[in-house]
N, C-alpha and C positions, 0 to 999 in steps of 0.2 A: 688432424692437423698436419700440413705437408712441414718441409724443414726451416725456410725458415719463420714462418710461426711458432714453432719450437724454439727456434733460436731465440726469438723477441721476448717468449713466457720467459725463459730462460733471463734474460736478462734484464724482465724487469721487473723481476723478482730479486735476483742481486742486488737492484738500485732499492726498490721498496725497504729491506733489509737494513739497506746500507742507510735510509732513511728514516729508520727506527731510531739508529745509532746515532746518528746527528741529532736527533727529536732530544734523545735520553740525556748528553752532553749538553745541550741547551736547557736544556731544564735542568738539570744540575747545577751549571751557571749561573742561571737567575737567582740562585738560594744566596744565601749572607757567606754563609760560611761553606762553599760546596764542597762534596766529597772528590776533591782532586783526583786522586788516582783513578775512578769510577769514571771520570770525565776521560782522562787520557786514553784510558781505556777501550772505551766507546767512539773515541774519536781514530783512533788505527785501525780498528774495525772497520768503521766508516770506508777508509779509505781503502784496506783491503779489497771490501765490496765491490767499491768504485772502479776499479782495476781491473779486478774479477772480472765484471760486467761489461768491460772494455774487450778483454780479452775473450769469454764466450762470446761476444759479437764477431769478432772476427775470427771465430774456431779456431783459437789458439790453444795449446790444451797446456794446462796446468797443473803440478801435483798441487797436494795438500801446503802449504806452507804461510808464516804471518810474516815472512823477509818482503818490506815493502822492494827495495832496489833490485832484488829478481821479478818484482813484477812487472816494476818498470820496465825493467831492461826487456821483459818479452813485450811490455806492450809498444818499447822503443821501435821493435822489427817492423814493428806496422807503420809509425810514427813516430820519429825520432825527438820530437821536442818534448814527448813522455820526459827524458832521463835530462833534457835542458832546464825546462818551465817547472819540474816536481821534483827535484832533488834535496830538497828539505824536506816532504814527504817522509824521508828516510829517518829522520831522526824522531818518528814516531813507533818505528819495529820495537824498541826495545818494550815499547808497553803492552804489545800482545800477550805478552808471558809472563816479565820478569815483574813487574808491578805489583801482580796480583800477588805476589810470594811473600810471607813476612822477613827470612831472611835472605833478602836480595836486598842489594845496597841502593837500588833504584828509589828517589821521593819527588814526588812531584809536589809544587805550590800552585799558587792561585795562577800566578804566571805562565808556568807551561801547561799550564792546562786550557787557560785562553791561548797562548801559541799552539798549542793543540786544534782546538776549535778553529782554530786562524787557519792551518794550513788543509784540515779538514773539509774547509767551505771552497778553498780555492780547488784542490784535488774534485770534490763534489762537482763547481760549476765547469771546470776543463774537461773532466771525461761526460757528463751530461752535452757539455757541445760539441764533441766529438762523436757521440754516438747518437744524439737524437734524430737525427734525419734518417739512419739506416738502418737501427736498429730497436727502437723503443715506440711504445706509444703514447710517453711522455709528455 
């Protein structure tokens, strides 16, 4: 495989990923009673991916991190409307970590968990159309 072949696996495997996570938060959804936090969960995930997959496309290099608004913010260097159009985005970081924890003050309802899913799908179809022509085989 020369590079960017590599780069494409690369990223669309990020998005597959990231496409689990949405799958899992919608089917969570659909229940009566869904397991909310599971939902929020999955859905910052999602978006981390999304990001992710943005930024390996354009070999941007990244450490380890679930802080959505630095990811932004690198993937603004490429694309400035990243940190305009996805700034609510942000207000999904805290559920990378702090959710999953029984004493952490964080509680999600049926609410933010569809705002979750809500900001999740927009984050999804922005960087899918910003990346699909150059780096997927979407």
């Amino acid at each position: 495989m020369n590079r960017d072949e590599v780069i494409k696996d690369l990223v669309n495997k990020w998005i597959k990923k990231a496409e689990k996570d949405i799958l899992t938060a919608e089917r969570e959804l659909s229940f009566e009673d869904p397991i909310t936090d599971t939902v929020c969960f999955h859905c910052q995930q999602a978006v981390e991916k999304y990001l992710k997959a943005f930024l390996v496309c354009h070999q941007i290099y990244f450490t380890k991190t679930h802080k959505i608004m630095g990811l932004l913010e690198l993937c603004a260097t490429v694309d400035s409307s990243f940190k305009d159009d996805l700034e609510d985005a942000d207000n999904l970081t805290d559920y990378a970590v702090e959710i999953r924890y029984p004493d952490v003050w964080l509680e999600s309802g049926v609410e933010d968990a569809e705002e979750a899913f809500e900001i999740a799908g927009k984050v999804k179809e922005f960087v899918l159309n910003k990346i699909n022509s150059i780096c997927t085989e979407i």
